[in-house]
N, C-alpha and C positions, 0 to 999 in steps of 0.2 A: 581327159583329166582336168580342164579346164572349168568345165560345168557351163559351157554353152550349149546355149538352144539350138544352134546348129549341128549337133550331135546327134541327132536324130529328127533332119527336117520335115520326116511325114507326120509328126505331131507338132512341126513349130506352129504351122496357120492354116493346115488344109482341114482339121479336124475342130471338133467341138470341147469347149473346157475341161467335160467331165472324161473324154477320151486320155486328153493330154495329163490329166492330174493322173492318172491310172498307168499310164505306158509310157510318156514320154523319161527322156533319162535312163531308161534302162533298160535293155536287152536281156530275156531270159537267159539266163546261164546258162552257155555253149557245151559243159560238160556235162551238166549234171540238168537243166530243163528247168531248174529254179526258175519260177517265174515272181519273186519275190528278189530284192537284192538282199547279199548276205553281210552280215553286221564282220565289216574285217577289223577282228581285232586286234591287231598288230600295229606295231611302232614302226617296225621297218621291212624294208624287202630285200629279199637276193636280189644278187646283179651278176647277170651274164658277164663277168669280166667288167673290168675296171669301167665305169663311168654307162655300160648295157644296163639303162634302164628296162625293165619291163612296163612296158604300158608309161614311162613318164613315172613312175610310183616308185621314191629314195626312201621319205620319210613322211609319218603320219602328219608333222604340223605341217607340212608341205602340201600334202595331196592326201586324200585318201580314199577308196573305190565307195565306198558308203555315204564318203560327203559328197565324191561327185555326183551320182547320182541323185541328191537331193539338191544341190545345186544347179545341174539342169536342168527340174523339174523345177524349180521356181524362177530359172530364166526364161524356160517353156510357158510359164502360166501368165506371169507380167509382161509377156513378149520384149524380152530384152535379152543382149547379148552374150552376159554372163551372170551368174549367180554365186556368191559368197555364203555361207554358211559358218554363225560364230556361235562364240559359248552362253552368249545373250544379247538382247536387243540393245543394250550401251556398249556394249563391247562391238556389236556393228556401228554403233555411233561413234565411238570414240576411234578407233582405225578410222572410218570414213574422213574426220573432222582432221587426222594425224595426215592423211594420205593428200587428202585438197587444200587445207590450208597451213599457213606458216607463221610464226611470233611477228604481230603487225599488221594481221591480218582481220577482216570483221563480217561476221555473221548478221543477219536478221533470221528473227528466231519468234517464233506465235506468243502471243503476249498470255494464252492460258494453255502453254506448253506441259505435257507431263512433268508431274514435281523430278522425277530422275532425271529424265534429259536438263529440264532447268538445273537441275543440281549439277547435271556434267559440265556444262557450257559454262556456268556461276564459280566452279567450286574446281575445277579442274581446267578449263580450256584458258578460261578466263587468266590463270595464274600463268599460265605456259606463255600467255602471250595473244590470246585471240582476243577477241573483244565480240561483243556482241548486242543487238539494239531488240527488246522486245514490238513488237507491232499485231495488231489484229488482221488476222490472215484473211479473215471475209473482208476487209477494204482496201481494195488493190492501192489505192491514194495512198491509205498509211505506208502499206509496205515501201511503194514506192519512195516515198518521203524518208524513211530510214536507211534506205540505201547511203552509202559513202563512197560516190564515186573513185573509180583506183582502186579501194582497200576491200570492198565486200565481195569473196569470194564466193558467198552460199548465200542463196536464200532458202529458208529447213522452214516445211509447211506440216502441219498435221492436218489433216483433213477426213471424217470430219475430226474434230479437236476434244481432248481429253482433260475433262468431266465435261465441258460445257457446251462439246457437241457443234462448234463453229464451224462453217462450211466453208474454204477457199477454193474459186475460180482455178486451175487448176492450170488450163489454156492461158488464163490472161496474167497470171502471175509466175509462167514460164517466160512471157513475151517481156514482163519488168525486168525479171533475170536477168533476162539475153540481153537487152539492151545495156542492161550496166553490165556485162560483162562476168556474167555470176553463173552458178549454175542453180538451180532449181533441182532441191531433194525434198521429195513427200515421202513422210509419214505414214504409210496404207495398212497400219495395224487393224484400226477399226473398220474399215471397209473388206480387207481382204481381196487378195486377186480378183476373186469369185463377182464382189461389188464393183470393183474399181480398179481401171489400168492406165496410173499416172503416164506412163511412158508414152502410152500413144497420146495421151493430148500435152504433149512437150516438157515433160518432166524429164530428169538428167541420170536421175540415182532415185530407188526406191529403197526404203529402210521398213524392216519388220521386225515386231518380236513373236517371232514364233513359236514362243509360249502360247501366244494366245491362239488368235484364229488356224493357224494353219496347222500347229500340231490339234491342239482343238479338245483334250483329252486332263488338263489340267495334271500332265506328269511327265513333263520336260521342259526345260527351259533352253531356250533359242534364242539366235537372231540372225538377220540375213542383208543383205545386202542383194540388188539388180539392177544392172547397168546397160543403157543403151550402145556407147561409147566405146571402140574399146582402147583408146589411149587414158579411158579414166581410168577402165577395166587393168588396164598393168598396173598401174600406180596403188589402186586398192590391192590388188592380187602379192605385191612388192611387202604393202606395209601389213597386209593380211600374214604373210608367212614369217616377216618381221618380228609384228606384235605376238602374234602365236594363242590369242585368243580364238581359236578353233572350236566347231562343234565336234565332238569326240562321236566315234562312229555307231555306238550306241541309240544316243540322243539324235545324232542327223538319220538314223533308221526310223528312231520313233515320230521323229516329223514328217518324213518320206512316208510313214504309214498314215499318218493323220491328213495330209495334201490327199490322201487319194478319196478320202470320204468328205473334202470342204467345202463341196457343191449342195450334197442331198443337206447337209449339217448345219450352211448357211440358210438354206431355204425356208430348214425349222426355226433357226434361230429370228430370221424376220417375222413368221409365221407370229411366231409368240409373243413379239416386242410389239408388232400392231394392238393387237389384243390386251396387252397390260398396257399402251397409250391409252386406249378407248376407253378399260376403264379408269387410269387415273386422272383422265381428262373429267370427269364425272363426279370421282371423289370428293369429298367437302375438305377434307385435311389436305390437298394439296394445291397448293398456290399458286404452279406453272409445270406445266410438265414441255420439256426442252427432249425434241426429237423431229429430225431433220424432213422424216414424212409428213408431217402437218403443216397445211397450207399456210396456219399462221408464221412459221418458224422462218425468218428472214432469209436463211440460206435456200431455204423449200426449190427455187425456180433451179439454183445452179449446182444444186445435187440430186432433182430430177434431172440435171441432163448430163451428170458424168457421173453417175450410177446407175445399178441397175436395178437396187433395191437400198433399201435407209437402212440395215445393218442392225444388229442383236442390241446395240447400246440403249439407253434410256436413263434421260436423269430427270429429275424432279423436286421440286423446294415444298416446304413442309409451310402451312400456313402458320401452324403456332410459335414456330422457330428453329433454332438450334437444337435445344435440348429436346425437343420433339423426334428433331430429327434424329439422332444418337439412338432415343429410345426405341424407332421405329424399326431402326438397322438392328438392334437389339432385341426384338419381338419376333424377329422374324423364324422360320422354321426352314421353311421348305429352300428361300434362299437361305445360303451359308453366307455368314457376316464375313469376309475375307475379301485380300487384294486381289489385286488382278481380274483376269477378262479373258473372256472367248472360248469358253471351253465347254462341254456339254451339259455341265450343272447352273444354273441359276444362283447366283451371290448375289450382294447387299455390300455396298460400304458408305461409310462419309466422308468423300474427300479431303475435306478439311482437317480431319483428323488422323487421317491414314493416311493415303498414294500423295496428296499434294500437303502435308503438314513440312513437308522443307519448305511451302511458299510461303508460307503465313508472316505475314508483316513485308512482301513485297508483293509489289505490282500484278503478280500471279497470282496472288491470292485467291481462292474461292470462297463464292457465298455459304456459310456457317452454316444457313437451312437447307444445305443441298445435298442430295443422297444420290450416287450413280445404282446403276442398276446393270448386271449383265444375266440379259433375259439368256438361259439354256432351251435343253429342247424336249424339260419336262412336257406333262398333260398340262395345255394353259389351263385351266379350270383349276387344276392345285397351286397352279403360281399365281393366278387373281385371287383363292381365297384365301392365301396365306398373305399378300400385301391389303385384302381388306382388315385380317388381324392384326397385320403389325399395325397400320395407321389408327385401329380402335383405341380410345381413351378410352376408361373405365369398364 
């Protein structure tokens, strides 16, 4: 009931990712052979007499056989202790941020942090009582330097960082942490398991929205939580059933289905995003194209060495400007102009104007000519010719 990897340890580390994404967390159904878990839709369960639980299983926001199982299977793939499963990727931020800190308390937090998250920490944490210092998470100095000795409980990393793709040292910004006394939670939305496994290079807490990479499928919305620890693991587990932001068994099936295809899914989605670098790196209309695989990209040395590939993202600045770029999000076909990421279609949007339009006129802000890209796992040849239409003038 828990959703540990320890539930079934012949997929925690003796087997390979794509084994573990497929079988780990659940046991074919002893009655009936299901080798699928089944979506339990119930609220609540009988009990053998007053306080006989069956299996640990009272009530759905409590436990439920459909989230455990997807919650094993993403503490099984991050190789961590336990795995949380909510109703979305701020609702695993917001328990998280309830559960480890307290009124008085102070964050550092990526200086081009997603506009949501900035908006939780800004617009909700902030009131409650947290405080929090943005810093650029590729300069372990900065970070270090915002820290507040005593008071900073978290350091909260996206890596890489959304829209503008910033890479933080992952190892050396767990060791800033420690040393003040903080914990260290990455962000692994855009990397996904598949790329990247903050835990093992000294991360504390992993945060996803599994909306994106892991259901992968663009038709549920998630968020999860994994944990090395497990005295963090009670206190998330505490304010998890507290809060009652829950994935409902539904939606934690439809993620459990999407985790089992994130390996072949990722492999397309870098396949393609090399491929629309190469050619926007060529393109005359675009003035920078920002992707973590190119030698030039600052982060390049230290996200070749804690990935295992640079991930579906892609952004890129428009040489004629702003309204360029608007227009180009707006020309486009085969991408769909919409939010979000990670899913098997190919979208377009303008950060500025969409996902990070809470930053605008702070510190967060992004650059006006920049367009994020999330490559799918179309034929690349329709998604290079459909970004050489949209960038055509005349």
């Amino acid at each position: 009931m828990t959703g540990s990897s320890s539930e079934h340890p012949e997929y925690a580390e003796k087997t390979g990712f794509e084994t573990r994404a497929i079988h780990a967390g659940y046991e074919p159904d002893p009655t009936t052979g299901a080798v699928i878990p089944p979506i339990f839709a119930t609220s609540t369960y009988k009990q053998d007499g007053v306080g006989g639980l069956r299996g640990g299983y009272e009530y759905s926001r409590s436990a439920n056989p459909t989230r455990t199982a997807l919650e094993a299977t993403l503490a099984a793939l991050e190789g961590g202790e336990r795995g949380f499963a909510f109703a979305s990727g701020l609702a695993a931020e917001h328990t998280l941020l309830q559960a480890l800190c307290a009124p008085g308390d102070h964050v550092v937090v990526p200086d081009d942090a997603y506009g949501g998250t900035y908006r939780l920490f800004a617009k909700v944490e902030q009131p409650w009582g947290l405080a929090h210092t943005p810093a650029r998470v590729s300069d372990v100095d900065a970070v270090r330097a915002a820290l507040r000795p005593g008071q900073t409980r978290v350091v909260w990393v996206e890596t890489p960082t959304n829209p503008l793709l910033n890479i933080g040292d992952i190892e050396a910004l767990a060791g800033v942490a420690h040393e003040a006394g903080a914990l260290l939670v990455v962000d692994n939305t855009f990397a996904s398991p598949y790329l990247q496994q903050p835990l093992g290079l000294g991360a504390d807490v992993v945060v996803h929205s599994t909306t994106k990479y892991c259901g992968g499928h663009s038709d549920v919305v998630g968020g999860a939580l994994v944990v090395r620890d497990l005295e963090v693991a009670e206190r998330i587990a505490f304010h998890q059933n507290s809060i009652g932001a829950v994935a409902g068994p539904f939606d934690a099936w439809l993620t459990l289905r999407g985790l089992k295809t994130l390996a072949v899914r990722m492999d397309r989605h870098c396949d393609n995003a090399e491929k629309v670098v190469e050619f926007l790196g060529g393109h005359p209309a675009v003035s920078q194209v920002i992707y973590p695989g190119l030698e030039e990209h600052p982060g390049h040395a230290v996200a070749s060495r804690q990935m295992s590939r640079y991930g579906g993202i892609v952004s890129f600045r428009v040489a004629a400007g702003e309204q360029a770029a608007v227009d180009a999000c707006g020309r486009a076909r085969v991408f769909t102009l919409a939010e979000s990421l990670g899913g098997i279609e190919s979208l377009i949007e303008h950060p500025g104007r969409m996902t990070h339009a809470s930053v605008v006129g702070t510190e967060l802000e992004v650059p006006a000519d920049l367009v994020r890209l999330s490559v799918g796992i179309e034929t690349a040849e329709d998604l290079l010719a459909d970004l050489d239409r949209a960038l055509s003038v005349g």
